[in-house]
N, CA, C and O atoms as CSV, one atom per row, in Angstrom:
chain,resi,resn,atom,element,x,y,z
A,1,UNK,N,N,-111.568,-160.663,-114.446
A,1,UNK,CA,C,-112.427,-161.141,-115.520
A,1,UNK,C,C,-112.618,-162.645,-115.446
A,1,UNK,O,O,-113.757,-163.114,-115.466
A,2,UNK,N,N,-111.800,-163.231,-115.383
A,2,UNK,CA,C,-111.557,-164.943,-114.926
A,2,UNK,C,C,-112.649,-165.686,-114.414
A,2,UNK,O,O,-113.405,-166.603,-114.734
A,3,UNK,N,N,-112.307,-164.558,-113.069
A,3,UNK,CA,C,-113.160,-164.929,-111.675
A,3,UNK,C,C,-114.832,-164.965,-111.462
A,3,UNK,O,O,-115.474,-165.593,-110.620
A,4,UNK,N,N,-115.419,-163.850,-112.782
A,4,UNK,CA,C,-116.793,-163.561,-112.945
A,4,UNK,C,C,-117.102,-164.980,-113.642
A,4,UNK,O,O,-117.867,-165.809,-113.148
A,5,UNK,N,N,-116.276,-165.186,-115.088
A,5,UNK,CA,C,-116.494,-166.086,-115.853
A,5,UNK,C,C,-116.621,-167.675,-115.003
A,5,UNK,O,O,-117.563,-168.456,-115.141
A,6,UNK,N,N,-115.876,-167.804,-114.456
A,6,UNK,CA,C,-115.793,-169.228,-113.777
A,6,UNK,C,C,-117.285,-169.286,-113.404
A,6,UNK,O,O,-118.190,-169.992,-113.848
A,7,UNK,N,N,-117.269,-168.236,-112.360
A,7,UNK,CA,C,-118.892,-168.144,-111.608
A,7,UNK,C,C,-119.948,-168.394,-112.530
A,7,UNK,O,O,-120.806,-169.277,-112.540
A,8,UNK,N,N,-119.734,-167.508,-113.251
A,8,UNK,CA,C,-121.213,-167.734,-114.441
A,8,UNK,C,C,-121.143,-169.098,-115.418
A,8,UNK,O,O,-122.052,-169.734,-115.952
A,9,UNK,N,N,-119.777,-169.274,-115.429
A,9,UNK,CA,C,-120.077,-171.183,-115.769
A,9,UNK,C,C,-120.566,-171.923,-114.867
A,9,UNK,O,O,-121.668,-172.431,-115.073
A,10,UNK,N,N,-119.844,-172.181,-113.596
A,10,UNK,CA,C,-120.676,-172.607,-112.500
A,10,UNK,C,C,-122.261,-172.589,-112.491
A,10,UNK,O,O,-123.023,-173.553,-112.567
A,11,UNK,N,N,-122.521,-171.404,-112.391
A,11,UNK,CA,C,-124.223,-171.332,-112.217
A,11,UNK,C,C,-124.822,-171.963,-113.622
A,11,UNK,O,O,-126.044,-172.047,-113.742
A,12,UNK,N,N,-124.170,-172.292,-114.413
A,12,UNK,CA,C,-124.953,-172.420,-115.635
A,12,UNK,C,C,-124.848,-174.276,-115.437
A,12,UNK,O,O,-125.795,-175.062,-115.425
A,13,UNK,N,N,-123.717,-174.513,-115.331
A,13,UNK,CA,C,-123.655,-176.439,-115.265
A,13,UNK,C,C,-124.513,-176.518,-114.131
A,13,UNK,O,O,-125.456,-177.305,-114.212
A,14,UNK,N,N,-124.319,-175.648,-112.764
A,14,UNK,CA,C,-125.178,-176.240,-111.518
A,14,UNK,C,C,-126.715,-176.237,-112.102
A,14,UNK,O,O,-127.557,-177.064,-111.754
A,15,UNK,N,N,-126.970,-175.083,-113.130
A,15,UNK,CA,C,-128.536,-175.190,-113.446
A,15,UNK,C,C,-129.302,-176.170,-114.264
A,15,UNK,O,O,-130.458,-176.581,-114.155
A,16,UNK,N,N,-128.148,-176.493,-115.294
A,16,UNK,CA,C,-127.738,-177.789,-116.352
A,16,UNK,C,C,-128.200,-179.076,-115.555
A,16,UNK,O,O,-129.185,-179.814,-115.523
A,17,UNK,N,N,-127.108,-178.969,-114.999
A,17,UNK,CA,C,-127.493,-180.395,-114.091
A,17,UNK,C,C,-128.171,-180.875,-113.063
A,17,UNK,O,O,-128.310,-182.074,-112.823
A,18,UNK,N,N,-128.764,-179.664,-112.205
A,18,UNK,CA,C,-129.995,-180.111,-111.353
A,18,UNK,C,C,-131.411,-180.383,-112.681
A,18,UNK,O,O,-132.242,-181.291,-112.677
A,19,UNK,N,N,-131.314,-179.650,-113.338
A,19,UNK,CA,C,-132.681,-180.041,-114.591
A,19,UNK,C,C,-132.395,-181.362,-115.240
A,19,UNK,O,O,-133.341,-181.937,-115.777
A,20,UNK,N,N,-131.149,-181.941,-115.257
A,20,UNK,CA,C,-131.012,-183.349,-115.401
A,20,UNK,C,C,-131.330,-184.068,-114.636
A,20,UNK,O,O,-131.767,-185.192,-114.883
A,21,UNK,N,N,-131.169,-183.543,-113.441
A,21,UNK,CA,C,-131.315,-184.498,-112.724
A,21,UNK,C,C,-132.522,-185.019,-112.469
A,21,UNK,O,O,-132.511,-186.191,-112.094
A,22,UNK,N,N,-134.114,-184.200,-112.616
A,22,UNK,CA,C,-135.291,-184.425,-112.696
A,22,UNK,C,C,-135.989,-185.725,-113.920
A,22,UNK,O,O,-137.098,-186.215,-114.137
A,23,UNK,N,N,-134.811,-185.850,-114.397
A,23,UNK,CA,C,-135.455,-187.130,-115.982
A,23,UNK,C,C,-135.385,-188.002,-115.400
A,23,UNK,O,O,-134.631,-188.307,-114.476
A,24,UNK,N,N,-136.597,-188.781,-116.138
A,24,UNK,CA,C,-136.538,-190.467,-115.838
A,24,UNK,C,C,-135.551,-191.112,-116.223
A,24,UNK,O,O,-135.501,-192.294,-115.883
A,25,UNK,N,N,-134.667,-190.659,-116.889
A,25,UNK,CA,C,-133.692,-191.929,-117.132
A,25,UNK,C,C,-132.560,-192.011,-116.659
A,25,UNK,O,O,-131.916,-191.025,-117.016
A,26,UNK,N,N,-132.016,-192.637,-116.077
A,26,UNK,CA,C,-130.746,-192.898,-114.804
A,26,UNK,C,C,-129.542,-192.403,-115.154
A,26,UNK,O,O,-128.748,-191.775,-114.453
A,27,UNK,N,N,-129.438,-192.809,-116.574
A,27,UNK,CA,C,-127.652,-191.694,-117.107
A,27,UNK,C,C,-128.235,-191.037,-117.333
A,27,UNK,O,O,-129.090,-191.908,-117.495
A,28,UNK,N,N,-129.138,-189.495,-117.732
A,28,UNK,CA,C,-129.221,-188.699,-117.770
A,28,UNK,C,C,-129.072,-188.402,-116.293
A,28,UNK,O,O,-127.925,-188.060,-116.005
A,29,UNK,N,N,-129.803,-188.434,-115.423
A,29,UNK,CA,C,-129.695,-188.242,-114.134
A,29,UNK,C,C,-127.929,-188.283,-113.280
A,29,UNK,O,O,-127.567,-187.648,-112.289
A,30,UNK,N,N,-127.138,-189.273,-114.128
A,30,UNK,CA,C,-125.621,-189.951,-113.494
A,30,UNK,C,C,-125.430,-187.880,-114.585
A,30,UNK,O,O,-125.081,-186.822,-114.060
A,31,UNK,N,N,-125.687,-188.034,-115.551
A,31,UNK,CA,C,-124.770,-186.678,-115.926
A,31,UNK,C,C,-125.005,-185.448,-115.729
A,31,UNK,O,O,-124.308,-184.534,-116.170
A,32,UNK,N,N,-126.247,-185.292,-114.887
A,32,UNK,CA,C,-126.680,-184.219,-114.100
A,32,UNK,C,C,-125.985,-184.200,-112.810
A,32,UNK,O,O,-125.802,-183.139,-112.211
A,33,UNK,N,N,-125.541,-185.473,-112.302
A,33,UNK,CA,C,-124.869,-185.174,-110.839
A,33,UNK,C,C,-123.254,-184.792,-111.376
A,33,UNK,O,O,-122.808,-183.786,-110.823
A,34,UNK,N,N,-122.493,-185.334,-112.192
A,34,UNK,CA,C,-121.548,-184.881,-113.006
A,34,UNK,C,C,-121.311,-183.844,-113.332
A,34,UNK,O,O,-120.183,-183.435,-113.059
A,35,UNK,N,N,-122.393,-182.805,-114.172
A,35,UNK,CA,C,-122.285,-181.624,-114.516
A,35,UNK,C,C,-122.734,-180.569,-113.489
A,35,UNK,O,O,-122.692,-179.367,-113.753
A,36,UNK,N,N,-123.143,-181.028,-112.367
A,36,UNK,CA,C,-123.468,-180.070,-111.412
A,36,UNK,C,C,-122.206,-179.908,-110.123
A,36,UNK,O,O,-121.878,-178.900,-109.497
A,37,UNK,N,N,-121.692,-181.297,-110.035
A,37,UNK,CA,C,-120.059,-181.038,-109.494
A,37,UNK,C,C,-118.796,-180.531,-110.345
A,37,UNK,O,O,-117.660,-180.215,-109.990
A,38,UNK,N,N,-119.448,-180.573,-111.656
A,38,UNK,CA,C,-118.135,-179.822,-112.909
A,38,UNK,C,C,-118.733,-178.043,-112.246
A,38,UNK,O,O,-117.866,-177.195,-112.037
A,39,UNK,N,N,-119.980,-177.765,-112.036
A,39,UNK,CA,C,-120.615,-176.672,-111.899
A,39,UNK,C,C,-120.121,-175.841,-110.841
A,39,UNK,O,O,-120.078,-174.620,-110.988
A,40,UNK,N,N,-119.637,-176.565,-109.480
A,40,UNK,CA,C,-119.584,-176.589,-107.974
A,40,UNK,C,C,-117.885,-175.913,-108.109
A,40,UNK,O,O,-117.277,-175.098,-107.415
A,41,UNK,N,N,-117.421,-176.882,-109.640
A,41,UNK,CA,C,-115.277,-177.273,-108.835
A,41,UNK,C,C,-115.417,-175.641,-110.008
A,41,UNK,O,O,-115.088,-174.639,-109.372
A,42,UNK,N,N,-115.709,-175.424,-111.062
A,42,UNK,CA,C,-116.001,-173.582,-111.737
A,42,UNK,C,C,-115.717,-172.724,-110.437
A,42,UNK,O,O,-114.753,-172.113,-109.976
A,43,UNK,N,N,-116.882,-172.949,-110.113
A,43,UNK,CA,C,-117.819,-171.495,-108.779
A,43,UNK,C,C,-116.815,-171.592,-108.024
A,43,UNK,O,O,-116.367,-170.478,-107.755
A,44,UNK,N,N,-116.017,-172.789,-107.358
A,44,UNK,CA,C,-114.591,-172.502,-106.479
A,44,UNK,C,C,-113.675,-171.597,-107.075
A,44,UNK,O,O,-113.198,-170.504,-106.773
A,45,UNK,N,N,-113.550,-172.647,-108.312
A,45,UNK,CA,C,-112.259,-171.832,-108.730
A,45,UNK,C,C,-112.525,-170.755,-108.636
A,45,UNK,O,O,-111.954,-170.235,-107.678
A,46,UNK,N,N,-113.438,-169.803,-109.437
A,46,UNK,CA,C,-113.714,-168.461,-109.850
A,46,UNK,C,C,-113.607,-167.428,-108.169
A,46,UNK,O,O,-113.191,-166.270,-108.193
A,47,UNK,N,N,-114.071,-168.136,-106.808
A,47,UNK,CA,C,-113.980,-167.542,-105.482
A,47,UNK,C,C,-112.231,-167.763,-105.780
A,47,UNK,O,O,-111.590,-166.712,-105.789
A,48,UNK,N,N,-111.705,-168.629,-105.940
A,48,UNK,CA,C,-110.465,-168.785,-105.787
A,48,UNK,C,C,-109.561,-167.770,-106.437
A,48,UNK,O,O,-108.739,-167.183,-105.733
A,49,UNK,N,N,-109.689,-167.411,-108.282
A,49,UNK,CA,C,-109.164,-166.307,-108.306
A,49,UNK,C,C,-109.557,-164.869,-107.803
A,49,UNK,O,O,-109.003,-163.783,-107.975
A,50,UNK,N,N,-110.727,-165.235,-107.108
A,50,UNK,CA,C,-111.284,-163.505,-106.373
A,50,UNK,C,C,-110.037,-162.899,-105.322
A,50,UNK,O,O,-109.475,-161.808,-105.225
A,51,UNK,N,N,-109.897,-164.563,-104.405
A,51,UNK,CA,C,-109.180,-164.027,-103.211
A,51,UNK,C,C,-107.705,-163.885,-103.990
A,51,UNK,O,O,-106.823,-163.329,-103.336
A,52,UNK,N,N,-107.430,-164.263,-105.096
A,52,UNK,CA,C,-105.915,-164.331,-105.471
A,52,UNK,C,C,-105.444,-162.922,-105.470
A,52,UNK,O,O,-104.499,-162.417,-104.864
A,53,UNK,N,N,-106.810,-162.100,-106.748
A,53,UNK,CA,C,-107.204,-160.964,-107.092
A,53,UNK,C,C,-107.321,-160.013,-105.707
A,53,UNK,O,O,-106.966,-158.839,-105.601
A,54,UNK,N,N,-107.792,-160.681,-104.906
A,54,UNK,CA,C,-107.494,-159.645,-103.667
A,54,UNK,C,C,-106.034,-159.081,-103.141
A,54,UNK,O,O,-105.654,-157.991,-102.715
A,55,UNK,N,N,-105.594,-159.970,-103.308
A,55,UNK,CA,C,-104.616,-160.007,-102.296
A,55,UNK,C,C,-103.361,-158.976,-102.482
A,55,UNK,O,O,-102.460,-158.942,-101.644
């Protein structure tokens, strides 16, 4: 259950923050690259408890 959740946070900050990243204004843009690597270190983890869950 963990492992889905992480993922689907992931995809949601990575989607968050590439649409930030399109604004004209430069900290919006600084917290789109922010929330899209908060988005990236989720989607690991969540592969991470998959393989735990595998094993």
């Amino acid at each position: 259950m963990g492992e889905f959740t992480d993922k689907i946070k992931g995809a949601v900050n990575n989607a968050v923050g590439n649409a930030k990243q399109n604004s004209d204004d430069p900290n919006v843009r600084a917290e789109g690259d922010r929330q899209e690597l908060k988005g990236d270190v989720q989607d690991t983890k969540g592969k991470v408890k998959g393989v735990i869950n595998d094993l």
